[in-house]
C-alpha positions as CSV (number, residue, x, y, z in Angstrom):
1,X,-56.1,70.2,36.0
2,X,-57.8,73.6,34.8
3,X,-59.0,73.9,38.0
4,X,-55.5,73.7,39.7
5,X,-54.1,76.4,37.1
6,X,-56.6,78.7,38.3
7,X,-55.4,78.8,41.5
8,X,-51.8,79.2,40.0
9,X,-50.4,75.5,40.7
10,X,-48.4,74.0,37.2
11,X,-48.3,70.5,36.2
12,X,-46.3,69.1,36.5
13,X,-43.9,71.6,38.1
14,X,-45.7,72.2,41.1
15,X,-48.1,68.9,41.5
16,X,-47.7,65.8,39.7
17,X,-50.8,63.9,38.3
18,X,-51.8,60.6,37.9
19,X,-55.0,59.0,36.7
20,X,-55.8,55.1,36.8
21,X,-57.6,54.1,33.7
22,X,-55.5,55.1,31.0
23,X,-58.7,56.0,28.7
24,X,-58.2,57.9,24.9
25,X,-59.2,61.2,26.8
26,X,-56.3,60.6,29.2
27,X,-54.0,60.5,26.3
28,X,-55.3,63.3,24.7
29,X,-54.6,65.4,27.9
30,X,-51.1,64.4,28.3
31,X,-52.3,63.0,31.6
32,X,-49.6,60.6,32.9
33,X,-51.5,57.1,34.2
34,X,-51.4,53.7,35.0
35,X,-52.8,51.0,32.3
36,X,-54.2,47.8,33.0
37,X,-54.8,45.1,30.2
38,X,-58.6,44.3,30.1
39,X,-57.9,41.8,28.0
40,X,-55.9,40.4,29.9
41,X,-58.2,40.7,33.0
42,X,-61.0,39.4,30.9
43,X,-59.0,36.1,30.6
44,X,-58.3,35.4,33.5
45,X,-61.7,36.1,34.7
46,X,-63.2,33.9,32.5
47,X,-60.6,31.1,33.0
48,X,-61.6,31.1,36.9
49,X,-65.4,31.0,36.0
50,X,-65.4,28.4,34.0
51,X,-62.9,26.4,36.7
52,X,-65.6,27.4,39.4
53,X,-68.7,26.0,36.9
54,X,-66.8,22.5,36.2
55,X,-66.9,22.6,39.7
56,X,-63.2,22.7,39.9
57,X,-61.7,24.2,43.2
58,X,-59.0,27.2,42.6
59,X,-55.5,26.6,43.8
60,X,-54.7,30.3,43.9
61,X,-58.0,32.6,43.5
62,X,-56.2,35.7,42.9
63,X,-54.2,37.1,40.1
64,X,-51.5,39.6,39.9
65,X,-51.7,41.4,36.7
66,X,-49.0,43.8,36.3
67,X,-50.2,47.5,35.0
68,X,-47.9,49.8,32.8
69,X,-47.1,53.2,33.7
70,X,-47.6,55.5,31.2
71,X,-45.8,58.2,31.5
72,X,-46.7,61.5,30.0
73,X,-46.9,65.4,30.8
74,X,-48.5,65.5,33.9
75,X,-45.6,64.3,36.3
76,X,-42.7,66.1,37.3
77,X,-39.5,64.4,38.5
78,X,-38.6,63.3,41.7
79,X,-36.5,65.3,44.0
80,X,-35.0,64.3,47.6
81,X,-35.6,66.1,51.0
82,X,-32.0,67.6,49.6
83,X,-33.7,69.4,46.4
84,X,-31.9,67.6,44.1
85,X,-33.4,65.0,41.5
86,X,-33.4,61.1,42.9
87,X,-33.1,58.2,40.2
C-alpha cells in the first residue's frame, strides 16, 4: 500500500484492497480481507481423516466453509458505469 501512495493512488479512493488471510497485521493496517475459520477447517479435516483411516468411504469429500468479510479501510464503495454508488 506504501508503495501505491508513492505513485499517488489513495486507498481506498482510487484502488480498493483486499487481502485473504485476515492475520493481526492485517488488522493493524486497516486492510480490508476475507477470514476463514481454521478452526473450523481443522474439524472438518480431521473428521474426513479419521473417516478415510476407519476405512469408511466419504459421501461428499468436499466442504464449503463459508469466510467472513471483514471489512475495514482499505475498500472504497462501489459505483456503477453511471458514477453513482450501487447497493
Amino acid at each position: 500500500m506504501a508503495k501505491l501512495a508513492s505513485f499517488g493512488i489513495r486507498i481506498p479512493q482510487d484502488l480498493s484492497v483486499i487481502g485473504f488471510d485476515d492475520s493481526d497485521v492485517a488488522a493493524a493496517v486497516n486492510l480490508t480481507t476475507v477470514h476463514q475459520d481454521p478452526v473450523e477447517m481443522s474439524r472438518v479435516a480431521a473428521t474426513k481423516a479419521l473417516a478415510l483411516m476407519r476405512g469408511e468411504a466419504l459421501t461428499d469429500p468436499h466442504s464449503i466453509i463459508r469466510p467472513i468479510l471483514m471489512l475495514r479501510g482499505t475498500t472504497g464503495g462501489m459505483v456503477g458505469a453511471n458514477g453513482k454508488a450501487r447497493t
